[in-house]
N, CA, C and O atoms as CSV, one atom per row, in Angstrom:
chain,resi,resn,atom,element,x,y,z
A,1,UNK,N,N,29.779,66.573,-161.264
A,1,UNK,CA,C,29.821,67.872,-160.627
A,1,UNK,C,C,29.850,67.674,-159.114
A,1,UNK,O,O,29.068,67.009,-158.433
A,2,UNK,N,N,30.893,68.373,-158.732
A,2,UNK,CA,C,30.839,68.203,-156.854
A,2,UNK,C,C,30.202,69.345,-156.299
A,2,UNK,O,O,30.167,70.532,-156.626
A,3,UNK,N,N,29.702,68.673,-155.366
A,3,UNK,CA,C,28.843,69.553,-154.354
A,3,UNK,C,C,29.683,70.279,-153.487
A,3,UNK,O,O,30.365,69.415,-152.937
A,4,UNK,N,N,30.059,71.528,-153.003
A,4,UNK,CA,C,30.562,71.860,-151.906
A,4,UNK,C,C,29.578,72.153,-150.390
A,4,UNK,O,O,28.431,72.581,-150.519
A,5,UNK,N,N,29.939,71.981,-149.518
A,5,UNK,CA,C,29.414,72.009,-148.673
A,5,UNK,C,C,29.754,73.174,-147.867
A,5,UNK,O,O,30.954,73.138,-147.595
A,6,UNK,N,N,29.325,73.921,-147.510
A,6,UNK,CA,C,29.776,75.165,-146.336
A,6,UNK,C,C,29.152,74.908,-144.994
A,6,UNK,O,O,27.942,74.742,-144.841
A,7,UNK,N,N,29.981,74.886,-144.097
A,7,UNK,CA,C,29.738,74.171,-142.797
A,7,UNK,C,C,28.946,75.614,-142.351
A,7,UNK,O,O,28.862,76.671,-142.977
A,8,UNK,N,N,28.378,75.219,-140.968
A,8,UNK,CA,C,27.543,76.315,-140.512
A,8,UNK,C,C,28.939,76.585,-139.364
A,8,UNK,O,O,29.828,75.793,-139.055
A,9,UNK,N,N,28.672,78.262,-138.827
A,9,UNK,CA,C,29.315,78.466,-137.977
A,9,UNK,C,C,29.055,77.373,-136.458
A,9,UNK,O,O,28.028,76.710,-136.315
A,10,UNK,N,N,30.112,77.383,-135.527
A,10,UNK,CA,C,30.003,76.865,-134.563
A,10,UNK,C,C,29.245,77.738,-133.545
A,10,UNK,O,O,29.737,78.083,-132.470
A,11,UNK,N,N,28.046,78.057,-133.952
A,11,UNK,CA,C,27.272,78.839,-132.995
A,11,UNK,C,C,26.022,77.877,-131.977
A,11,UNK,O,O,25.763,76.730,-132.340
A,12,UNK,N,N,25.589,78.244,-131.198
A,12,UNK,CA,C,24.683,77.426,-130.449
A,12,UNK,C,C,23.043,77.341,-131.546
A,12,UNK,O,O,22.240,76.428,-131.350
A,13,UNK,N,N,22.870,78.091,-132.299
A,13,UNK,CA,C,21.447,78.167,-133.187
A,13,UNK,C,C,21.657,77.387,-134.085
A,13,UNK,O,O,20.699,76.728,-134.490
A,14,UNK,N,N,23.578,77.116,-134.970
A,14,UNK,CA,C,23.628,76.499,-135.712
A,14,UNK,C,C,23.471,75.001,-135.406
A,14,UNK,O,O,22.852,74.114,-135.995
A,15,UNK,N,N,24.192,75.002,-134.353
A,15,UNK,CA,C,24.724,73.538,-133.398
A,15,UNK,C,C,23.597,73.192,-133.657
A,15,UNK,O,O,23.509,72.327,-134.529
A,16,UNK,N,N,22.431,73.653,-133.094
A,16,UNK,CA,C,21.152,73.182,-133.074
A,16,UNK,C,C,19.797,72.715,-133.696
A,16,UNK,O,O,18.862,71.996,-133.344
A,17,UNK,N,N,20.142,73.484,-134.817
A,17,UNK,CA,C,19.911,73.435,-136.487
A,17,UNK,C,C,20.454,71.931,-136.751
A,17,UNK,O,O,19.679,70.998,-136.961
A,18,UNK,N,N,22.096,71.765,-136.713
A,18,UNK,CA,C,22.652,70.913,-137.442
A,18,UNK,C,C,22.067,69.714,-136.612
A,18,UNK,O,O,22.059,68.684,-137.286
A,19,UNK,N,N,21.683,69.591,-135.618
A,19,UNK,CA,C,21.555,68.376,-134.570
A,19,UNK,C,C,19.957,67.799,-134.949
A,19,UNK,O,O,19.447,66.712,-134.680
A,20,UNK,N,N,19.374,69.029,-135.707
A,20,UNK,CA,C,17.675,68.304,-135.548
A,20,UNK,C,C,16.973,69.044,-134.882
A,20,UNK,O,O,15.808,69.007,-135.276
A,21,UNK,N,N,17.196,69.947,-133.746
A,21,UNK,CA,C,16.309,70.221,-133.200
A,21,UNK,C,C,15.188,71.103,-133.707
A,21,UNK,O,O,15.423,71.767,-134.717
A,22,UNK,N,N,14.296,71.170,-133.278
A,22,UNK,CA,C,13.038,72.155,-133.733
A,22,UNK,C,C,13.319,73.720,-132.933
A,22,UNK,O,O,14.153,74.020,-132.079
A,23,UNK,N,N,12.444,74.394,-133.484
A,23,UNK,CA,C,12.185,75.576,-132.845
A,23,UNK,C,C,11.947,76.144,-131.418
A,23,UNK,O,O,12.373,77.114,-130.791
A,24,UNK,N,N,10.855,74.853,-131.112
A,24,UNK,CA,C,9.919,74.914,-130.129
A,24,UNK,C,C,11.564,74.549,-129.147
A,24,UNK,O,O,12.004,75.564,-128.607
A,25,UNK,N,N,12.017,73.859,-129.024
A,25,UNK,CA,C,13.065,72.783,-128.611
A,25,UNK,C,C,13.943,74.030,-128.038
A,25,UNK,O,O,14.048,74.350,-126.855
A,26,UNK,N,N,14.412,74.515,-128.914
A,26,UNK,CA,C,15.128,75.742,-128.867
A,26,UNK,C,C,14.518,76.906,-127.875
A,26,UNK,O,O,15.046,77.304,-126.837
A,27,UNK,N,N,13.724,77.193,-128.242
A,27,UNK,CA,C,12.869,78.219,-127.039
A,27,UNK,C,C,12.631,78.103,-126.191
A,27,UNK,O,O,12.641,78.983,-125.330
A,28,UNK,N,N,12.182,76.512,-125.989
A,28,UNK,CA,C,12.170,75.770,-124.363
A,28,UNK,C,C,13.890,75.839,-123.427
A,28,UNK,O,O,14.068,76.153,-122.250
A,29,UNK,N,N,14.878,75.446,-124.406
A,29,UNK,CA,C,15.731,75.659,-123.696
A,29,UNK,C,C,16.724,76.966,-123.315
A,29,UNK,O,O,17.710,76.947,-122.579
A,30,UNK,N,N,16.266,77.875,-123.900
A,30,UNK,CA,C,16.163,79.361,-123.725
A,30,UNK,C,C,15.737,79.531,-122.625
A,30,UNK,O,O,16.433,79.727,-121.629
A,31,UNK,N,N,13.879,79.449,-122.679
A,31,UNK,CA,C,13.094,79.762,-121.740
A,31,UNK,C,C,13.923,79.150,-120.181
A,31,UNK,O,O,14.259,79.896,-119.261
A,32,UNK,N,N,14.138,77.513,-120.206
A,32,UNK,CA,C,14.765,77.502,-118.901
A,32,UNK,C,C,16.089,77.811,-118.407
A,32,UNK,O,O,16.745,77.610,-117.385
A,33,UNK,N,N,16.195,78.240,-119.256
A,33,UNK,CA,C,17.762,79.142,-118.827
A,33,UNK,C,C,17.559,80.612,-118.239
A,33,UNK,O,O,18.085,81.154,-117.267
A,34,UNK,N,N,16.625,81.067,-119.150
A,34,UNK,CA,C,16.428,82.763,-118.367
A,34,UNK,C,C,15.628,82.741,-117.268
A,34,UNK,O,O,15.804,83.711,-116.530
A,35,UNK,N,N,14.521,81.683,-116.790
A,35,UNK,CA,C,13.758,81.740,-116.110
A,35,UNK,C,C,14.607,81.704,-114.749
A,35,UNK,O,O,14.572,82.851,-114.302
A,36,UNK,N,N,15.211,81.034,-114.062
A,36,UNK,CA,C,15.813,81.262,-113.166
A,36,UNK,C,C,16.225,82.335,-112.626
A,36,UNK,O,O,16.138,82.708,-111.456
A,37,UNK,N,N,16.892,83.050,-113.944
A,37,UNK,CA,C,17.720,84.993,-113.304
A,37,UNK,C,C,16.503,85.867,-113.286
A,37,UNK,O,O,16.617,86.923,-112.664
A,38,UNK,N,N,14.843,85.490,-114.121
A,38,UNK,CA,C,13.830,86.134,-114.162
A,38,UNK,C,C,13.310,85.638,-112.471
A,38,UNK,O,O,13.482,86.411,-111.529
A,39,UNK,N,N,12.936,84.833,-112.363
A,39,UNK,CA,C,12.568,84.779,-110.930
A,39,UNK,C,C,13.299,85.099,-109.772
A,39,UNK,O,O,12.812,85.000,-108.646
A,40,UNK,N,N,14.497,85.495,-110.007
A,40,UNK,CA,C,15.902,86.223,-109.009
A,40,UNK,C,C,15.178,87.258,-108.931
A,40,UNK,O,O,14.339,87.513,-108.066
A,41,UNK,N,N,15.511,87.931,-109.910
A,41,UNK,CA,C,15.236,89.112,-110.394
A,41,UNK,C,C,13.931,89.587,-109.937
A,41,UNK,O,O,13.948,90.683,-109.376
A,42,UNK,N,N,12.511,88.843,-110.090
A,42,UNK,CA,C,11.501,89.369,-109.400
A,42,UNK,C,C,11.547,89.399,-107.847
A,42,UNK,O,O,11.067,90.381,-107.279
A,43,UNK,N,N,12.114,88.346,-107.094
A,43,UNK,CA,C,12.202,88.048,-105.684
A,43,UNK,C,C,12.798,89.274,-105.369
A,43,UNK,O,O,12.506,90.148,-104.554
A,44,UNK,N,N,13.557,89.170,-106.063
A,44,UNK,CA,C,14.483,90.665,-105.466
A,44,UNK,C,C,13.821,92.135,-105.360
A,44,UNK,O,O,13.777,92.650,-104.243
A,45,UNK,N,N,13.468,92.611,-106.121
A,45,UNK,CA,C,12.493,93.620,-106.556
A,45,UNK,C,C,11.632,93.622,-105.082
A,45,UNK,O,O,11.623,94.547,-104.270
A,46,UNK,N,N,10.924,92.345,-104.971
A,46,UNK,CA,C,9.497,92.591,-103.822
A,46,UNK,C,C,10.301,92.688,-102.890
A,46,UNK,O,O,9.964,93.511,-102.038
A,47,UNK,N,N,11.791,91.860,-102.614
A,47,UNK,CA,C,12.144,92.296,-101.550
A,47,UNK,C,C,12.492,93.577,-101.049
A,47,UNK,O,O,12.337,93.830,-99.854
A,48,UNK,N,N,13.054,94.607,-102.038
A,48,UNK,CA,C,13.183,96.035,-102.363
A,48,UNK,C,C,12.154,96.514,-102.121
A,48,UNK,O,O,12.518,97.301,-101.247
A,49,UNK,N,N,11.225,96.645,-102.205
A,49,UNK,CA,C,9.875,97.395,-102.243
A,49,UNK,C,C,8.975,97.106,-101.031
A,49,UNK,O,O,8.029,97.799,-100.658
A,50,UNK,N,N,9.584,95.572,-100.287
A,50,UNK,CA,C,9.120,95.366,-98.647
A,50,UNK,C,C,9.927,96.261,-97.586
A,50,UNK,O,O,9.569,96.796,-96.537
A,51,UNK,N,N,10.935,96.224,-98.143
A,51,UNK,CA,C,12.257,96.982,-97.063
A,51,UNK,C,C,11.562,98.826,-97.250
A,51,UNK,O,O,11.323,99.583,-96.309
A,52,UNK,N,N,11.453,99.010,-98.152
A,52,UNK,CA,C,11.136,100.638,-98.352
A,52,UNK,C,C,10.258,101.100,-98.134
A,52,UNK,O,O,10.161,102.324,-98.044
A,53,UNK,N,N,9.010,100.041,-97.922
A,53,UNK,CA,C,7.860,100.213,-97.315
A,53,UNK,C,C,7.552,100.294,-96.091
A,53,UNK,O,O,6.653,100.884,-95.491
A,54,UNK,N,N,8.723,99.378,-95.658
A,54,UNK,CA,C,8.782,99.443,-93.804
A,54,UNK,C,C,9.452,100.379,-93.839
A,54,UNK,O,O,8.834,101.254,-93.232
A,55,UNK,N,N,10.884,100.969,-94.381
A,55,UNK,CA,C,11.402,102.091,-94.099
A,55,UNK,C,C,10.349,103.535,-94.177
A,55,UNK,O,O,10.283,104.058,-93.064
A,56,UNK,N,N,9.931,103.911,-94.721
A,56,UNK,CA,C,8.493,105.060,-94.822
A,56,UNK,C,C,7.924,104.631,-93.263
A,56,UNK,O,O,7.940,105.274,-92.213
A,57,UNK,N,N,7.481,103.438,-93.537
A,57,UNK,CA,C,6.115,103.343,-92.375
A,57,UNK,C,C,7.010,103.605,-91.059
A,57,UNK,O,O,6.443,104.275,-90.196
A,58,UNK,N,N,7.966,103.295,-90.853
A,58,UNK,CA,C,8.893,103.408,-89.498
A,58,UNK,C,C,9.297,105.452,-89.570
A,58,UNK,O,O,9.258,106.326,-88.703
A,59,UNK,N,N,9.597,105.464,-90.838
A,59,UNK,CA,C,9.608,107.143,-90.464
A,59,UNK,C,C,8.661,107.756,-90.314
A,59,UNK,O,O,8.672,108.830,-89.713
A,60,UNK,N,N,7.624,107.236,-90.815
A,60,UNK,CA,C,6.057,108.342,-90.702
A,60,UNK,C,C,5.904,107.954,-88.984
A,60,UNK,O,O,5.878,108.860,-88.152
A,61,UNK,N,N,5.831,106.816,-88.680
A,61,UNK,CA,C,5.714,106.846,-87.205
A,61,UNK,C,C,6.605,107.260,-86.244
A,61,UNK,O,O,6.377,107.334,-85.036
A,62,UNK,N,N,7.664,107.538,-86.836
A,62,UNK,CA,C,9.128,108.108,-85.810
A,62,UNK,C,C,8.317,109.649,-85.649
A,62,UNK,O,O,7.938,110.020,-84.538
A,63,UNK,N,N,8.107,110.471,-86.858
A,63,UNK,CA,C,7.515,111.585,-87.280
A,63,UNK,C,C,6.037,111.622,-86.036
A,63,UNK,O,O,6.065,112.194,-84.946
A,64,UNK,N,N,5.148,111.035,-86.474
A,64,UNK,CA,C,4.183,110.762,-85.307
A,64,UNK,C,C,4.099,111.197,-84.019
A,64,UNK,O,O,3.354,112.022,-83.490
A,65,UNK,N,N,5.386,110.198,-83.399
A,65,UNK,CA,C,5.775,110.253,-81.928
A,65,UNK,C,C,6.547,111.635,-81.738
A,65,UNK,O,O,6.485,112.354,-80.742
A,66,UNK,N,N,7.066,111.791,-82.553
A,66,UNK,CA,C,8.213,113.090,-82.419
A,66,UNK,C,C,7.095,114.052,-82.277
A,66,UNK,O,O,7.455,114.856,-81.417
A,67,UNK,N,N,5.574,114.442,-82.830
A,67,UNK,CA,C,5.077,115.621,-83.061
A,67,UNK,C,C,3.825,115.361,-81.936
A,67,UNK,O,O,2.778,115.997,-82.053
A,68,UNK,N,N,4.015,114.361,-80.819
A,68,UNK,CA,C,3.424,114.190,-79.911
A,68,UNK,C,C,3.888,114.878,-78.601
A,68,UNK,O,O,3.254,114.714,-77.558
């Protein structure tokens, strides 16, 4: 009796499956892949929220001087 074999798709989970790797293996190299655009992504934000903070504080004091 022959065995057939059904190949796995050429996907990156299968690839990875078929190669051995573990789970953990897999998530780690996830993890350092997103971590980079996640730490963009936060830098960016504080930088947004420094700029808008000086923008307010520069109008409340424009406001200030103006009602002096």
């Amino acid at each position: 009796m022959h065995r057939v074999l059904v190949p796995l798709r050429n996907t990156t989970t299968a690839a990875a499956v078929d190669s051995g790797l573990s789970l953990g293996t897999l998530l780690l190299r996830v993890a350092l892949v997103v971590a980079p655009f996640l730490a963009g992504y936060l830098l960016y934000s504080l930088a947004m929220e420094a700029v808008k903070r000086r923008e307010r504080r520069e109008a409340g004091a424009s406001q200030a001087a103006g009602a002096v």
